[in-house]
LUMKOL-855873 format. One record per residue (C-alpha): x, y, z; residue number from 1. Coordinates in Angstrom, 3 decimals. Each point is the difference from the previous one (the first is absolute). Example, Ala and Ser with C-alpha at 12.3 -4.5 7.8 and 13.67 -1.06 7.14 Angstrom:
<nodes>
        u        v        w num
   12.300   -4.500    7.800   1
    1.370    3.440   -0.660   2
</nodes>
This chain:
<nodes>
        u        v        w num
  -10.018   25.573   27.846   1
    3.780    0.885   -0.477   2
    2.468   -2.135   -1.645   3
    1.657   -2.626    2.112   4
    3.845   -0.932    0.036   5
    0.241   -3.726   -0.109   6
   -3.383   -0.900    0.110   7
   -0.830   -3.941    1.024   8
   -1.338   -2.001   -3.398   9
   -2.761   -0.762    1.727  10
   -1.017    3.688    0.746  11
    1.065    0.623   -3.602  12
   -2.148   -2.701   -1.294  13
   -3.171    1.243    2.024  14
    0.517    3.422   -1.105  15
    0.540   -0.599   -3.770  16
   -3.120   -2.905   -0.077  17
   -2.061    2.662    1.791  18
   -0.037    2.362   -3.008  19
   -0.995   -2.298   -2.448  20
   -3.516    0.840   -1.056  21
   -2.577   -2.437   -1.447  22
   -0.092   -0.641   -2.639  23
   -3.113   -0.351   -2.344  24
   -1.618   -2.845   -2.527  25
    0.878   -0.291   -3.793  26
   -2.108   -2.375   -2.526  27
    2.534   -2.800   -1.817  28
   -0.815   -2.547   -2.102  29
   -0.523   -2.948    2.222  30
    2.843   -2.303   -2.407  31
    2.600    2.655    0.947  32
   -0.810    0.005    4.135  33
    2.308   -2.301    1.264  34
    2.049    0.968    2.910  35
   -2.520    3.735    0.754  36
   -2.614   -0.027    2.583  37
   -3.590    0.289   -0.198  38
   -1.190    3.564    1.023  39
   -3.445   -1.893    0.604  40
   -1.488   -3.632    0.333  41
   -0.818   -1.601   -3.228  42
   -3.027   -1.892   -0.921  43
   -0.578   -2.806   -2.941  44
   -1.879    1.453   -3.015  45
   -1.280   -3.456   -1.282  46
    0.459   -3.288    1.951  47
    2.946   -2.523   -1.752  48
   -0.860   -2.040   -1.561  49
   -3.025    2.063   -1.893  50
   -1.845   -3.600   -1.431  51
    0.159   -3.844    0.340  52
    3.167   -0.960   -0.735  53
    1.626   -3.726   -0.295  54
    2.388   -0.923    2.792  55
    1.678   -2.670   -2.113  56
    0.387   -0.969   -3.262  57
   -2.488   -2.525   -0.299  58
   -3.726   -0.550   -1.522  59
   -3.116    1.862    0.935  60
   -2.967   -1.667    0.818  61
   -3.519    0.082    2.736  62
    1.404   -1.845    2.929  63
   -3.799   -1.826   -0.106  64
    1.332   -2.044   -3.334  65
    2.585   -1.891    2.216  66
   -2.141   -1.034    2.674  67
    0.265   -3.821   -1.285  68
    3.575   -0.056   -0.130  69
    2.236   -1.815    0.646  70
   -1.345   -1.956   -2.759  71
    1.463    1.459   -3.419  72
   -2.004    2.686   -1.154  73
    0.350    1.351   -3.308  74
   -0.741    3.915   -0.637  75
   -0.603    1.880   -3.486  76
    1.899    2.910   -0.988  77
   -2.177    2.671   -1.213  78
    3.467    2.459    0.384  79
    0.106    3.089    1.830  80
   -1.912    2.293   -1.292  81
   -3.491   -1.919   -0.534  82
   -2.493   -1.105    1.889  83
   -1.639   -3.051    0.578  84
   -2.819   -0.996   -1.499  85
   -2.988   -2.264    0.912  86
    1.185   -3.033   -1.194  87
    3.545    0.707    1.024  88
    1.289   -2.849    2.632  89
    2.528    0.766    2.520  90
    1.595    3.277   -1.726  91
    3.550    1.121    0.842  92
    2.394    2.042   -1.580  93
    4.291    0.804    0.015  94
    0.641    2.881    2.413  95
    3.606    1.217    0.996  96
    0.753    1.802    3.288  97
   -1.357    2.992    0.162  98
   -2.369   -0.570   -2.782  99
   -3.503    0.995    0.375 100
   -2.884   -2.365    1.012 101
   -2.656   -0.068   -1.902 102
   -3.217    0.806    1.334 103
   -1.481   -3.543   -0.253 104
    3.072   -1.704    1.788 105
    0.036   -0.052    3.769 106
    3.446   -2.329    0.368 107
    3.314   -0.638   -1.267 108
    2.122   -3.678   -0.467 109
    3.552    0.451   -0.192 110
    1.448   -1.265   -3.343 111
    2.103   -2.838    2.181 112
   -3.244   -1.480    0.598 113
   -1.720   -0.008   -3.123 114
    0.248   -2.314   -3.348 115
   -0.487    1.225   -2.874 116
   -2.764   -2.016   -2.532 117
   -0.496    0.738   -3.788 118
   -2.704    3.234    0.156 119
    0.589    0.148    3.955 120
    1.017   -1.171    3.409 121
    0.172   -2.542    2.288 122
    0.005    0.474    4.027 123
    0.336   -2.279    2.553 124
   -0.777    1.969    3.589 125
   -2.756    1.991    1.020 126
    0.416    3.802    0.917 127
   -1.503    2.078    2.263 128
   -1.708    3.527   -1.777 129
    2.384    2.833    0.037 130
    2.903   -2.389   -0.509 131
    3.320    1.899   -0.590 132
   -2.128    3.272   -1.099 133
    1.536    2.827    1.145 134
   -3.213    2.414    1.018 135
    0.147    3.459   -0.676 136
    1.551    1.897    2.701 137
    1.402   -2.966    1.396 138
    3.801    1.869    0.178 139
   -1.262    3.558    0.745 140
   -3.989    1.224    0.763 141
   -1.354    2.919   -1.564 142
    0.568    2.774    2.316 143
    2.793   -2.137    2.410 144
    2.605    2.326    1.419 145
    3.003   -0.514   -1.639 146
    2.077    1.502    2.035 147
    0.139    3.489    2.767 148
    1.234    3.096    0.063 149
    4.363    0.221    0.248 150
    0.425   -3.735   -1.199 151
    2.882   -0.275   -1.963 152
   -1.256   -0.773   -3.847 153
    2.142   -3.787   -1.103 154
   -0.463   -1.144   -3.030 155
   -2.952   -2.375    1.453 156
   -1.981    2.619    0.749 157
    0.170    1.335   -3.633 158
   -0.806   -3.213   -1.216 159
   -3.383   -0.390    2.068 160
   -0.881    3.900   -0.973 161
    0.426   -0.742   -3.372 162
   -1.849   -3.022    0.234 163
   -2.843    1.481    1.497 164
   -0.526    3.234   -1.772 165
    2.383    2.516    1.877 166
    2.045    1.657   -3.071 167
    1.581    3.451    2.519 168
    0.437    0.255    3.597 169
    0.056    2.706    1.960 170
    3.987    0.259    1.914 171
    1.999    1.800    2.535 172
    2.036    2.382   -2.539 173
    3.310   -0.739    0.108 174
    2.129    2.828    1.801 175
    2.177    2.294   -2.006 176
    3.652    0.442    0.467 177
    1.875    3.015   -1.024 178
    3.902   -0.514   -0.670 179
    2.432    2.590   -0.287 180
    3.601   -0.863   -0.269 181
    2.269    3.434    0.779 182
    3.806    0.417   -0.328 183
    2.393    1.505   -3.216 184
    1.843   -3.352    0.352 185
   -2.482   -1.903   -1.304 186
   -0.688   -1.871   -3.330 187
   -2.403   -1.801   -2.201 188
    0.756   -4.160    0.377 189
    0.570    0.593   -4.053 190
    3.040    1.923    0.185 191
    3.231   -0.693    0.686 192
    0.863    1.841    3.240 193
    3.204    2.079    0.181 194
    2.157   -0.163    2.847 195
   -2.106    1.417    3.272 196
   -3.278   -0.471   -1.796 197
   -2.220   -2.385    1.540 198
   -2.395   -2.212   -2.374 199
   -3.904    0.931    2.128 200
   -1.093   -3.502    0.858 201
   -1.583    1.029    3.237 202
   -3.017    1.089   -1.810 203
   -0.748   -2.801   -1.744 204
    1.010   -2.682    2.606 205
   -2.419    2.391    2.606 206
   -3.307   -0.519   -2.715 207
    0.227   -3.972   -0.341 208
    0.026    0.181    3.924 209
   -3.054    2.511   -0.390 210
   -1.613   -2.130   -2.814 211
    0.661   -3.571    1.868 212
   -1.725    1.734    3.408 213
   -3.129    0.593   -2.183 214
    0.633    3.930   -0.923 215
    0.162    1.613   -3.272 216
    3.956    1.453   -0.447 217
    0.644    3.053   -2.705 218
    3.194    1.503   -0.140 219
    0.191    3.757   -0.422 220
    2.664    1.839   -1.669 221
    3.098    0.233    1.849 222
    0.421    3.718    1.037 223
    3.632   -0.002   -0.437 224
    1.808    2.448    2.754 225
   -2.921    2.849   -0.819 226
   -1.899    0.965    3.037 227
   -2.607    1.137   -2.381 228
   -0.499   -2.581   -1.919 229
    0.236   -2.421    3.488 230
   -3.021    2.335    1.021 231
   -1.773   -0.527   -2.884 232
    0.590   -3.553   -0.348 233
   -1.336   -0.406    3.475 234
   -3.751    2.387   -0.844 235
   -0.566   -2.361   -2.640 236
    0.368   -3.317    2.441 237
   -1.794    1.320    2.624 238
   -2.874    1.646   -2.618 239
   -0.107   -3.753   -1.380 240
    1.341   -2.621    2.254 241
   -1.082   -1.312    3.434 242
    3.767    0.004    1.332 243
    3.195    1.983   -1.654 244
    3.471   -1.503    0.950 245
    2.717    2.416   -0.856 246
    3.427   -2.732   -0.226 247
    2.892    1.198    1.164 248
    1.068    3.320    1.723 249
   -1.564   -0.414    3.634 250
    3.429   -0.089    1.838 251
    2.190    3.705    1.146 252
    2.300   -0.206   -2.987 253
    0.748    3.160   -1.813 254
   -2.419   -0.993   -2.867 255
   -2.543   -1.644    2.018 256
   -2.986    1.822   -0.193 257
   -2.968   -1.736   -0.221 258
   -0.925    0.074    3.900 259
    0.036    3.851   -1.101 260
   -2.523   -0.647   -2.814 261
   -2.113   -2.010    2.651 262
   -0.013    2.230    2.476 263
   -1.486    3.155   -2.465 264
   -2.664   -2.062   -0.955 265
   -1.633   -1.182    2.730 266
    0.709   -0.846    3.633 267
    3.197   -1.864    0.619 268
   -0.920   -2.838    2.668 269
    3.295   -2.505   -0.114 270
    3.453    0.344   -1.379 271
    2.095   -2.696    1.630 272
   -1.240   -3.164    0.680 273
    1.986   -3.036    2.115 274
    0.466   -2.066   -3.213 275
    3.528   -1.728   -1.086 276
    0.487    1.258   -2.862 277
   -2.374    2.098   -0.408 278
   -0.055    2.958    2.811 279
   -0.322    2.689   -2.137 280
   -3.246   -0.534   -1.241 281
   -2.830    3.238    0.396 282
   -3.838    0.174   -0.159 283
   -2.066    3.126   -0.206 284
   -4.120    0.288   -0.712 285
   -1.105    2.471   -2.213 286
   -3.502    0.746    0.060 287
   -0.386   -3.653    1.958 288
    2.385   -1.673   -2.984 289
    3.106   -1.951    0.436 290
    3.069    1.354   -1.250 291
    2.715   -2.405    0.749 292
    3.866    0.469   -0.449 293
    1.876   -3.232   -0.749 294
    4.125   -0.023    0.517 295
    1.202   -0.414   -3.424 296
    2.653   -2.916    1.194 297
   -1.552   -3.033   -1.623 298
   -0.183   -2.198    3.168 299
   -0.995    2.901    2.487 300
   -2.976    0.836   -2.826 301
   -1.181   -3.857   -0.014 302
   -0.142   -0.125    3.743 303
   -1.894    3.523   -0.081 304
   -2.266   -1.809   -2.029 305
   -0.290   -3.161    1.668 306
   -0.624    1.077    3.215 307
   -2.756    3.517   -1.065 308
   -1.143   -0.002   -3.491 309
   -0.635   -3.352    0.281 310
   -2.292    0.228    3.069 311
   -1.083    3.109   -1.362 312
   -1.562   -1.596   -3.369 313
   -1.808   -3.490    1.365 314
   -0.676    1.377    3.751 315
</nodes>
């Protein structure tokens, strides 16, 4: 395909989305996920919660020692970690939320509802067995799908894959963004620029845009005016990165020469595109991989952006 003059956005668009590859899984730690996408579905190790745990803060007791209530009943508390013996009547025991039940306990009275007596406790109303327990898996089942493939991970979802055993997940890698700002005007933000220097911003304000659409941004040094070291600069995004942007340089001035640069490497498909600002924006593929000149104006670069390496990174 030759370049195009002027090219529609929406042409643009289709032709810059249509070289973007897929891209392939990477293991994280499930507490740093948030915001990625699962390159799979993702199951539940263990179910949450893992035992008997206390719905309330209240006192544990066997739901068949209330039965006669609501005639005052008073219990004995043989504490949490003992069992009752024989001649033990009507045990109970303190439990907090989330506390576990012990094994001879099969219901829980909230503490609003309970007296306390010297050596143990007095209760009113009868409850029913399993009484503000909270059985195991009663959130999340072993096994239960937590979520599929190309959900986007919130910080919900790392809480219930922590909960229940899931430590890494398996997600989309993040696409790689090459940077290259051109032009002998240009300075460091740190340094005070002389009269017809220009402080480079566009790099920077180009990888939060990069960053906030999900990528991974890394800005490569700037080449200056050398052709060579523009040509090198470029191998080493295209050896590394999913998609190079070269900033600045894409227009017919005397010094722009970046379309040239494009167009040696790889098959020039649009230079010109009906954007306002913006127009003089290029793409070529080399070896099937987007090279993409951006206008260095500030405003024409952010619609660039906007309106393909946006699409281009979360189509």
């Amino acid at each position: 395909m030759s370049a195009v003059a002027s090219m529609p956005v929406s042409e643009a668009r289709r032709i810059a989305t249509g070289l973007c590859g897929e891209l392939g899984p990477e293991t994280v730690a499930a507490e740093t996920a948030a915001g990625r996408y699962s390159a799979g579905p993702v199951w539940a190790i263990r179910p949450s919660p893992h035992y008997r745990a206390s719905a309330m803060d209240g006192v544990a007791l066997r739901a068949a020692d209330t039965a006669t209530a609501p005639a005052p009943l008073l219990f004995t508390d043989i504490g949490p970690d003992q069992s009752p013996t024989a001649g033990t009547e009507r045990p109970a025991c303190a439990v907090d939320t989330g506390q576990l039940i012990p094994e001879w306990a099969d219901a829980v009275v909230r503490v609003e509802e309970v007296s306390r007596t010297e050596g143990g406790y007095e209760i009113g109303s009868p409850v029913a067995p399993g009484h503000d327990i909270r059985r195991p898996g009663e959130d999340i089942a072993d096994g239960e799908l937590l979520f599929s493939g190309g959900h986007r991970i919130t910080a919900a979802d790392i809480g219930a894959m922590l909960a229940t055993g899931v430590t890494t997940v398996a997600v989309v890698r993040r696409p790689s963004v090459a940077l290259i700002a051109t032009g002998t005007e240009i300075v460091e933000p740190d340094r005070e620029p002389a009269p017809g220097e220009v402080v480079e911003f566009n790099s920077r304000v180009i990888a939060a845009m990069v960053e906030d659409w999900g990528g991974r941004a890394v800005r490569l040094k700037a080449p200056g005016g050398s052709d060579q070291l523009l040509e090198r600069a470029i191998d080493q995004g295209l050896a590394e990165h999913d998609l190079v942007c070269i900033i600045a340089g894409s227009s017919v001035g005397k010094k722009d020469g970046t379309v040239k640069a494009l167009s040696a490497r790889g098959e020039l498909l649009v230079h010109g595109i009906k954007l306002m600002p913006g127009r003089p924006a290029a793409l070529a593929s080399v070896k099937g991989r987007p090279l993409l000149a951006i206008p260095g104006y500030p405003v024409s670069a952010a619609m660039v952006c906007r309106e393909i390496v946006g699409p281009m990174l979360t189509s």
